[in-house]
Structures are given as structure tokens and as C-alpha cells.
TORKOL-4160 file (C-alpha; in steps of 0.2 Angstrom, whole numbers, padded with zeros to 4 digits, m for minus):
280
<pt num="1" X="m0058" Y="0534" Z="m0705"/>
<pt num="2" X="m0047" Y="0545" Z="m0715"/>
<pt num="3" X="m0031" Y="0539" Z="m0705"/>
<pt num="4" X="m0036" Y="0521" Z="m0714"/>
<pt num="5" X="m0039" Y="0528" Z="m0731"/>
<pt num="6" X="m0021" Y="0536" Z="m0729"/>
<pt num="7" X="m0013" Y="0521" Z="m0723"/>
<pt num="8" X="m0022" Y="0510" Z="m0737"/>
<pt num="9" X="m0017" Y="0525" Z="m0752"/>
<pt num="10" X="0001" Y="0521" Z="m0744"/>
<pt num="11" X="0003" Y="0504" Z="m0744"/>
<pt num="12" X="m0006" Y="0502" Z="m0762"/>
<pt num="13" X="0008" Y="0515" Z="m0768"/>
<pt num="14" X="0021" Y="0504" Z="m0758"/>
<pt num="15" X="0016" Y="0490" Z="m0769"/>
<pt num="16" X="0015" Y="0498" Z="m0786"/>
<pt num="17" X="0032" Y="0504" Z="m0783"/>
<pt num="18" X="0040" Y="0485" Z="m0780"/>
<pt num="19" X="0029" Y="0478" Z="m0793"/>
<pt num="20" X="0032" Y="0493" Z="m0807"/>
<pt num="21" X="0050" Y="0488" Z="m0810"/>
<pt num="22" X="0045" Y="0469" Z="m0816"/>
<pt num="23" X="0035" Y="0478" Z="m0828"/>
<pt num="24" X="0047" Y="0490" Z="m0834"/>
<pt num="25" X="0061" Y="0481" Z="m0837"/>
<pt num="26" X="0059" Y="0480" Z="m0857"/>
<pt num="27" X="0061" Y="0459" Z="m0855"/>
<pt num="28" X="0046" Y="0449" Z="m0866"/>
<pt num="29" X="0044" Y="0430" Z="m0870"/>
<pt num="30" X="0057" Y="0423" Z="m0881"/>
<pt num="31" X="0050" Y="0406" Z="m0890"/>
<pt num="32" X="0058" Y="0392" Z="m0882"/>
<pt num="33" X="0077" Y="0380" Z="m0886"/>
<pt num="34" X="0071" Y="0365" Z="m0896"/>
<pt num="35" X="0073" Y="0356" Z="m0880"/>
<pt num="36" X="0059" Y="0364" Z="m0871"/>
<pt num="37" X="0048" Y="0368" Z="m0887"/>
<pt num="38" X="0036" Y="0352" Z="m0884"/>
<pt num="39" X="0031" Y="0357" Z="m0866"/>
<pt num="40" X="0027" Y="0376" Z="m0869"/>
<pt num="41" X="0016" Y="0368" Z="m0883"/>
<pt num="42" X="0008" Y="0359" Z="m0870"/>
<pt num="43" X="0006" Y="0372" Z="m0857"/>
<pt num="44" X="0001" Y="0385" Z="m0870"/>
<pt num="45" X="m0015" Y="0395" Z="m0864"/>
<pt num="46" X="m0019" Y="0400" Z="m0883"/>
<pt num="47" X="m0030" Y="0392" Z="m0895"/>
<pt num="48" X="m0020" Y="0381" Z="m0908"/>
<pt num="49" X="m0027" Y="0370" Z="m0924"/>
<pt num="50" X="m0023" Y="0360" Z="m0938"/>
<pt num="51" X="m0029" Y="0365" Z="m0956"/>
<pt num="52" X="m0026" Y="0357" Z="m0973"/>
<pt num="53" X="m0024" Y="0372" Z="m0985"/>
<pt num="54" X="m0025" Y="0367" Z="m1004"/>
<pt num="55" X="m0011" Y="0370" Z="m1016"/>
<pt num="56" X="m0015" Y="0375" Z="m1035"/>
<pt num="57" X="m0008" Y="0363" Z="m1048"/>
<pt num="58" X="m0008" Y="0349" Z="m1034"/>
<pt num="59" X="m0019" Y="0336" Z="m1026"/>
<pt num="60" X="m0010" Y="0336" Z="m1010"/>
<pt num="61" X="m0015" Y="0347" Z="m0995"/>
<pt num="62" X="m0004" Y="0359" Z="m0984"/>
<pt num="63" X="m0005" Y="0353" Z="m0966"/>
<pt num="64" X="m0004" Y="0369" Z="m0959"/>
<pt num="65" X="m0003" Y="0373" Z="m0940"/>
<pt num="66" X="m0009" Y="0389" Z="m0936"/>
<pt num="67" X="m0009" Y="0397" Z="m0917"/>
<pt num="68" X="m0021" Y="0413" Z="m0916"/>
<pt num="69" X="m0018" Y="0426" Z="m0900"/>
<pt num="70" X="m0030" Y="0434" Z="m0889"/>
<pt num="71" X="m0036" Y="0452" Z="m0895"/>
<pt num="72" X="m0053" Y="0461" Z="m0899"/>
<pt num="73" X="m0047" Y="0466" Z="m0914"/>
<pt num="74" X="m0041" Y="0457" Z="m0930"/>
<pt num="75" X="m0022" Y="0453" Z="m0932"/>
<pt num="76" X="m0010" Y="0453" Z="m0943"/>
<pt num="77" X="m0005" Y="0436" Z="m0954"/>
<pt num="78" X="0013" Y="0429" Z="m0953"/>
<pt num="79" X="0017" Y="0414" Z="m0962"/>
<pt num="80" X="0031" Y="0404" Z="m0952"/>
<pt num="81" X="0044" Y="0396" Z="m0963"/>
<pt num="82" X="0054" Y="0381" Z="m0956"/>
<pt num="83" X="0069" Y="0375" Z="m0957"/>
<pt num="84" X="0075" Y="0362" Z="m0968"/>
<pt num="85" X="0071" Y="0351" Z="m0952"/>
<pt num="86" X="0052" Y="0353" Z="m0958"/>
<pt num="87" X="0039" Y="0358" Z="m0947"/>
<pt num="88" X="0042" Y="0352" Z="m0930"/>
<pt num="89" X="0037" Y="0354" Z="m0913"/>
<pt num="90" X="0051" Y="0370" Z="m0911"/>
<pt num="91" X="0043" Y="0378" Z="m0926"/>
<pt num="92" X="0027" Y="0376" Z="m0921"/>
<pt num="93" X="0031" Y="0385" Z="m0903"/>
<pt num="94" X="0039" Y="0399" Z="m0911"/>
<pt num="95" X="0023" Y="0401" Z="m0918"/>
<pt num="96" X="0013" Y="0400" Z="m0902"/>
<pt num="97" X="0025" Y="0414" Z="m0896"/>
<pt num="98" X="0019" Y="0424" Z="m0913"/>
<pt num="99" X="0002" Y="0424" Z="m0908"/>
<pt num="100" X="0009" Y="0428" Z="m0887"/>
<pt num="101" X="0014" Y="0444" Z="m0897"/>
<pt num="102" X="m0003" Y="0448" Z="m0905"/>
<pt num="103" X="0000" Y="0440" Z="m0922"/>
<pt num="104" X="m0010" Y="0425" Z="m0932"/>
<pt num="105" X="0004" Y="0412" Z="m0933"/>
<pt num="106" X="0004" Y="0400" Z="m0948"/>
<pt num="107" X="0014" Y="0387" Z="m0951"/>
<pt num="108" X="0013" Y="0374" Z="m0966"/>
<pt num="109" X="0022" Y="0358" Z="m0967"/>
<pt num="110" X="0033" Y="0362" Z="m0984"/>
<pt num="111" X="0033" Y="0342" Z="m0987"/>
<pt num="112" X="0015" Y="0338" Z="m0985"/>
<pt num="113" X="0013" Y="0323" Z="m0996"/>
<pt num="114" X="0032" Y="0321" Z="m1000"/>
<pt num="115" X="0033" Y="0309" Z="m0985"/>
<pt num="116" X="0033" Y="0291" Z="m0986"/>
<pt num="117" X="0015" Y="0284" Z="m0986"/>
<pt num="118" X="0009" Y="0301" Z="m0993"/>
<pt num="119" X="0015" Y="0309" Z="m0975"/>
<pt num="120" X="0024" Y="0326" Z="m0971"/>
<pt num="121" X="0040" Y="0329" Z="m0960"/>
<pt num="122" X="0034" Y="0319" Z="m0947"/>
<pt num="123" X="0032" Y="0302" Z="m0958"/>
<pt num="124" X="0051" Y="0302" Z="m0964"/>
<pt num="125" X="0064" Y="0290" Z="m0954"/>
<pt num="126" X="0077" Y="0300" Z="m0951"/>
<pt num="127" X="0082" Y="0321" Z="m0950"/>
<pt num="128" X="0094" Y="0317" Z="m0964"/>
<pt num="129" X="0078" Y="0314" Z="m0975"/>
<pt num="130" X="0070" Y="0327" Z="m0972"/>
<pt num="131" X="0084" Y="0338" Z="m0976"/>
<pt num="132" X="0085" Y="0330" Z="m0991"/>
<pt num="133" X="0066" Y="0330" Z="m0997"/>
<pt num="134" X="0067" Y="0351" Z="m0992"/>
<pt num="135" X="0084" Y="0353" Z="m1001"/>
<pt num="136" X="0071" Y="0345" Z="m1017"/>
<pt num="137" X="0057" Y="0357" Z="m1018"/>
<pt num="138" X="0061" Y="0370" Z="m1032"/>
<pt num="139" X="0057" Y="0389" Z="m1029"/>
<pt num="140" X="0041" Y="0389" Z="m1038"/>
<pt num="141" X="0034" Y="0375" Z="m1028"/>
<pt num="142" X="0039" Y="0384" Z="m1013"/>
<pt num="143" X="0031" Y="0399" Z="m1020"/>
<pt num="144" X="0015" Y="0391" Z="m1027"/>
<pt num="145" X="0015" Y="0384" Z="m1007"/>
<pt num="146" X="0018" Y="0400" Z="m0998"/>
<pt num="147" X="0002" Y="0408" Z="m1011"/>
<pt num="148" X="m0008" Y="0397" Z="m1006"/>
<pt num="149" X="m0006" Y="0398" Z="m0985"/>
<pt num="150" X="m0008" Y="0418" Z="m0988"/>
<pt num="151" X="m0023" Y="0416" Z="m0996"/>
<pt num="152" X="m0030" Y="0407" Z="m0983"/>
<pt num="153" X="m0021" Y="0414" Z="m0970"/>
<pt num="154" X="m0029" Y="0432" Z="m0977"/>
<pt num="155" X="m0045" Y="0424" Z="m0978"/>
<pt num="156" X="m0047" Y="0419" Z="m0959"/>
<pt num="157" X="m0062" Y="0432" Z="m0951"/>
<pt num="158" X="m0050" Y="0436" Z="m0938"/>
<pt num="159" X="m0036" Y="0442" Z="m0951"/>
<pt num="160" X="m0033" Y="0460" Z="m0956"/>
<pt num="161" X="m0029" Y="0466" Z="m0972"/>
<pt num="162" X="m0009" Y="0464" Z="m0968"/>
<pt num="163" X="0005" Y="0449" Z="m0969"/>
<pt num="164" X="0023" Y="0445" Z="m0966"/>
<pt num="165" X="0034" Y="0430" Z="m0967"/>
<pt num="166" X="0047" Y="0422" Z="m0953"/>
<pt num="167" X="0059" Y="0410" Z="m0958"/>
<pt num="168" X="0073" Y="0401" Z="m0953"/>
<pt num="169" X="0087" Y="0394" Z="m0960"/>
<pt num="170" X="0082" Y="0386" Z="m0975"/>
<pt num="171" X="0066" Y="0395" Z="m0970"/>
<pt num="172" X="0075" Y="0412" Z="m0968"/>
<pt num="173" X="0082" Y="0410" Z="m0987"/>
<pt num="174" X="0063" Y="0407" Z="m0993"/>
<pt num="175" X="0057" Y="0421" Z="m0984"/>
<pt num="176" X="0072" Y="0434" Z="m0992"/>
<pt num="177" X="0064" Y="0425" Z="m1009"/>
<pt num="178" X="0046" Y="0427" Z="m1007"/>
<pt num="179" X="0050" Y="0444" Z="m1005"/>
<pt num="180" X="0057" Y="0445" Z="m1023"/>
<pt num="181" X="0040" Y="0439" Z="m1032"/>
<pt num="182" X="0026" Y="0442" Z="m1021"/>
<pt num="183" X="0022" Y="0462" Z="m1020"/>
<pt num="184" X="0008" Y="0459" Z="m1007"/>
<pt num="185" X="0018" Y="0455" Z="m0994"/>
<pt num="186" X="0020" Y="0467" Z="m0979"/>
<pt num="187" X="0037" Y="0462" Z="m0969"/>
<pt num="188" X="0049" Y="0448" Z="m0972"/>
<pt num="189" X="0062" Y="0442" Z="m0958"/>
<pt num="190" X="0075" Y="0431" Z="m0961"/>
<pt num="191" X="0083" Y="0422" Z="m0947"/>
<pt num="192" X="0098" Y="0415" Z="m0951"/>
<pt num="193" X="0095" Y="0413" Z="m0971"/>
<pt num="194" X="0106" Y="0416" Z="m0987"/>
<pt num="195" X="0102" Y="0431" Z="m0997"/>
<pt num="196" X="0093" Y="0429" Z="m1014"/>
<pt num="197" X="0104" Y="0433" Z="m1032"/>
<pt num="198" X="0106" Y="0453" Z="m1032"/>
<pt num="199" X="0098" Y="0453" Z="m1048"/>
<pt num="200" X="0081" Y="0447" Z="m1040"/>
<pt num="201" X="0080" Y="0461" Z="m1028"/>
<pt num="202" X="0072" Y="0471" Z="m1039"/>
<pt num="203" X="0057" Y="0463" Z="m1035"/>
<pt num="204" X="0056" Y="0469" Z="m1018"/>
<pt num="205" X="0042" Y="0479" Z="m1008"/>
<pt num="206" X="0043" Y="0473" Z="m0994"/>
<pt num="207" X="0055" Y="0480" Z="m0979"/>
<pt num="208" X="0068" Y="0466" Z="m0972"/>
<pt num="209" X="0075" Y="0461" Z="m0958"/>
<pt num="210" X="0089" Y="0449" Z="m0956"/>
<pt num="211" X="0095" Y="0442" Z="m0939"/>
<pt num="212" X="0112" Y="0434" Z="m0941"/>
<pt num="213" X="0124" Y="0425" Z="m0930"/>
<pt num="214" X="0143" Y="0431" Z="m0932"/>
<pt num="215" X="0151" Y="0414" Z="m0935"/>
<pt num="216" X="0140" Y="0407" Z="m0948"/>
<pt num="217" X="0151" Y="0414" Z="m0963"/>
<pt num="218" X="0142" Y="0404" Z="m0975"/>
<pt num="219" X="0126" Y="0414" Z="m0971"/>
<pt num="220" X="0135" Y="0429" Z="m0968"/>
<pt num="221" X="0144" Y="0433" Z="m0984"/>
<pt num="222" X="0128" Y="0433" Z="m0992"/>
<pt num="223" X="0123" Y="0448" Z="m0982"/>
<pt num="224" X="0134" Y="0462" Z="m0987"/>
<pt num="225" X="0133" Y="0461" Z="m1005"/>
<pt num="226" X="0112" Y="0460" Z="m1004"/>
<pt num="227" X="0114" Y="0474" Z="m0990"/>
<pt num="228" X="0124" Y="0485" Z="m1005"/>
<pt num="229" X="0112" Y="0481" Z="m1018"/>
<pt num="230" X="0096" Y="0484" Z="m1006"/>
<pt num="231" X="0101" Y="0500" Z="m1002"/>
<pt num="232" X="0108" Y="0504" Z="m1021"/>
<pt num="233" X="0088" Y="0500" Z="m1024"/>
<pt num="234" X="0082" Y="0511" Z="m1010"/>
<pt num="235" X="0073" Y="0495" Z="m1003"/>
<pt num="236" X="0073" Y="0493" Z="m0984"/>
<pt num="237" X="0084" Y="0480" Z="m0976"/>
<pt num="238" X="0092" Y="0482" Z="m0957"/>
<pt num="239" X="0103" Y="0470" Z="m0953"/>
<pt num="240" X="0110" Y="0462" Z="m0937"/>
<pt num="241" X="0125" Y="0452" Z="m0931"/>
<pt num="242" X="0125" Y="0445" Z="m0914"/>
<pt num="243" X="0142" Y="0443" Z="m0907"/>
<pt num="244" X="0147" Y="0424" Z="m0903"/>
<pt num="245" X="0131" Y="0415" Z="m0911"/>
<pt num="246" X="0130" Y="0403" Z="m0923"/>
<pt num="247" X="0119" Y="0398" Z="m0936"/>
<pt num="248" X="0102" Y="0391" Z="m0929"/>
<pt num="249" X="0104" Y="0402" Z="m0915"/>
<pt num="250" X="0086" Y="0405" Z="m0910"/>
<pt num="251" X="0082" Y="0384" Z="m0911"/>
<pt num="252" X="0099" Y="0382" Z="m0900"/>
<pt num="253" X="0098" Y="0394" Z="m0886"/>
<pt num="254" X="0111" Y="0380" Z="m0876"/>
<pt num="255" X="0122" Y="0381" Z="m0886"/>
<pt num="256" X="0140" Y="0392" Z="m0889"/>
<pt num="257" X="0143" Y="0397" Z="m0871"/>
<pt num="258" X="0126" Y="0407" Z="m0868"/>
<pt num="259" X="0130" Y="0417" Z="m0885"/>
<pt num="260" X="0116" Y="0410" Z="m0895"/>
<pt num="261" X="0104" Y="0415" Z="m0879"/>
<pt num="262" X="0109" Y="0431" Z="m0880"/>
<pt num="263" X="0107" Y="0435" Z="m0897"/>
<pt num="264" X="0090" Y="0425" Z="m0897"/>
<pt num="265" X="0085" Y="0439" Z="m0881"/>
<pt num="266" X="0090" Y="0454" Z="m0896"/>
<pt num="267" X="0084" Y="0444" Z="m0911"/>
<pt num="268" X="0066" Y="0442" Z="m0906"/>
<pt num="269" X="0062" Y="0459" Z="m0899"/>
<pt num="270" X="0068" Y="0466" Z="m0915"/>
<pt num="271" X="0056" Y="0455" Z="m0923"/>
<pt num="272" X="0043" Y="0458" Z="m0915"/>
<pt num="273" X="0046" Y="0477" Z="m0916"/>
<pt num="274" X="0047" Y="0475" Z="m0935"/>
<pt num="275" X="0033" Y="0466" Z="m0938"/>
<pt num="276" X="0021" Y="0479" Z="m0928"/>
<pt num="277" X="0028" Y="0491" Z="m0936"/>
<pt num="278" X="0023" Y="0487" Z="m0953"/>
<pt num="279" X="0010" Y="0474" Z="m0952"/>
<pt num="280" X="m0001" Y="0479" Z="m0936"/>
């Protein structure tokens, strides 16, 4: 009998020791390419709906996605920004991978009623009008938008009292900017986004982060006179440039030679890093 406990203690060991590594190896879910964003939507184990947030000084609702994770205890908020593509099936799986990572995800569509037929992004005819109609909407708007997803997005029962923002691209330059005028916020990341004017950092309370690609010089140049005046201010910003990548690196993961795969293996960690470490 206690020959077969032994030999059952051992071979229990044995298998912790081969299994242990997989879990120590420091590797997490990234959200997927563009390609592949539909079918992890699809597979996705976590609860997902669709909302229709109210804006103030409109009559048109936000269509808002929003993916919640699976924890006993309330989460933080974070409002994902999208690109200038609008809110498409990759933005939506990058939130999915928010909530993966312990977070409420929510998502608007930005052109909610600036569609043809009173539609969002999904009712335009082409990509090149949607980049267009996003290239429209003023700062305040975008503002007045982002205000009113926070104040639902606080309001949820499962919410806790903190929220961030992640944005990329277009996305990424909104999120540096809500920063600037909105003191509440807890974290801002900007993937791959211009910096605001210098003159508006003053408004800012919240740490940044800002994920960059090397070969996106018209992103980049932005950075290190923002960086300079972040730090004149003694506001928090940490920076990083990923060797090889280009702009969209996160959405792109195919492409530039494995480069923007890599950087999107660094980018998200730091993210999610950064956002626990001020919003959870």
C-alpha cells in the first residue's frame, strides 16, 4: 500500500514537472490578424452583446459592442477605440481578448447614424468611405461620444469604479486626446496614433502608453516632442518602438517579414500590464 502511494506521489510530480514549463513560459493570448478576427469571434467562450448608448446633443444612438470576462469580482472599463476602418469584426476581437484578460471591453461604432440609411461602418459601400466619414467627426463629437460610452460603461453592475481607453490608429490619436480633457480617466494606450498639440498636455492625468512601430515616421515624429513635454510636465508616458513594424502593426500581424508579429507578442503584454496596473 504505501509502495503505491509512493509510486502515485511520483508519477504526479513527473507530470507537474512536464506540464509546469507550459505554464511558465510568460506567453499569453494576443488578439488575432484581421484575417483570423471573425473566427475567434465565433469560437469565443465569453459572453458578448450589442447596446445602443445614447449620445447628448443627439438623436442617434451609439451601437456599442461590449465583451465582458469571467471573474467574481467587478472589472475595470475600457473603452476600445477604432481605427479609421470603423468598428469591425478585428476591433471587436481585440476586445474579446480584453475581456480574455479580465477587462469589460467596450466598443462603440464612432459613425453610428453617419451611414447611408441612418447606418454605422457596416452600412458604407466601400473602406474608402469610411475613412472618409471618420476623417469628419470633429474632437468634440468624438468627445461628447467617448462621455457617453464611459458613462455607461461605469454604469454596468459588473463595472468597478476605474476606466481606461485603447485605441488604434486614428483610434490611438483619440485616445492620447481624451486624455487631455477628460480627468476621470485612469489609463490611456495609444497603439500606433499621433500625439495631441503640446499645448494640450496639460490636461492630462492619466498615465500613457504608446506602442509604436519603427517605420511609421509619420506616427513617430509625433512621439518625441510629446514625450519632451510629458516629462517637462511630470505626467507619465512610456513609450515603445518595435524594430521592423509598421503602422497597423497589431491588425497586421502577416505582414513585414514576421516583424509586426513580433511587436504585436511585446505590444499586447505591455498593455495589459499597464492597464492592471492602474485600472484593476
Amino acid at each position: 500500500m504505501v509502495k503505491k502511494i509512493r509510486s502515485r506521489l511520483f508519477l504526479m510530480a513527473l507530470v507537474s514537472l512536464l506540464v509546469a514549463p507550459l505554464s511558465w513560459s510568460g506567453s499569453s493570448p494576443i488578439p488575432p490578424g484581421e484575417a483570423g478576427a471573425k473566427a475567434v469571434l465565433e469560437k469565443s467562450p465569453r459572453h458578448h452583446e450589442w447596446v445602443s448608448i445614447g449620445a447628448p446633443g443627439s438623436d442617434t444612438k451609439l451601437s456599442t459592442f461590449i465583451a465582458y470576462p469571467e471573474r467574481k469580482d467587478k472589472a475595470p472599463v475600457v473603452i476600445v477605440i477604432h481605427e479609421v476602418y470603423g468598428l469591425t469584426d478585428w476591433v471587436r476581437a481585440v476586445a474579446d481578448q480584453l475581456a480574455g484578460d479580465g477587462f469589460i471591453a467596450i466598443a462603440p461604432d464612432l459613425l453610428s447614424g453617419k451611414g447611408p440609411g441612418g447606418g454605422g461602418t457596416d452600412a458604407f459601400a466601400s473602406r474608402d468611405d469610411v475613412v472618409k466619414a471618420v476623417r469628419d467627426l470633429s474632437p468634440s463629437q468624438v468627445v461628447a461620444m467617448l462621455d457617453a460610452v464611459k458613462g455607461y460603461g461605469m454604469g454596468l453592475p459588473a463595472a468597478s469604479p476605474k476606466f481606461a481607453t485603447v485605441g488604434f490608429c486614428w483610434g490611438g490619436a483619440q485616445s492620447f486626446y481624451y486624455a487631455t480633457v477628460q480627468p476621470g480617466l485612469g489609463a490611456a494606450v495609444v497603439y500606433y496614433g499621433t500625439s495631441p498639440a503640446s499645448e494640450a498636455l496639460g490636461g492630462i492625468h492619466a498615465p500613457v502608453l504608446g506602442l509604436y512601430g519603427e517605420d511609421d515616421a509619420r506616427v513617430t515624429t509625433t512621439v518625441e516632442p510629446a514625450a519632451e513635454k510629458m516629462k517637462e510636465l511630470g505626467k507619465g508616458y512610456v513609450t515603445h518602438l518595435y524594430k521592423g513594424a509598421g503602422h497597423g502593426f497589431l491588425r497586421a500581424q502577416d505582414e513585414r517579414s514576421g516583424a509586426n508579429l513580433e511587436a504585436s507578442r511585446q505590444a499586447w503584454p505591455a498593455t495589459i500590464e499597464f492597464l492592471k496596473k492602474y485600472v484593476e
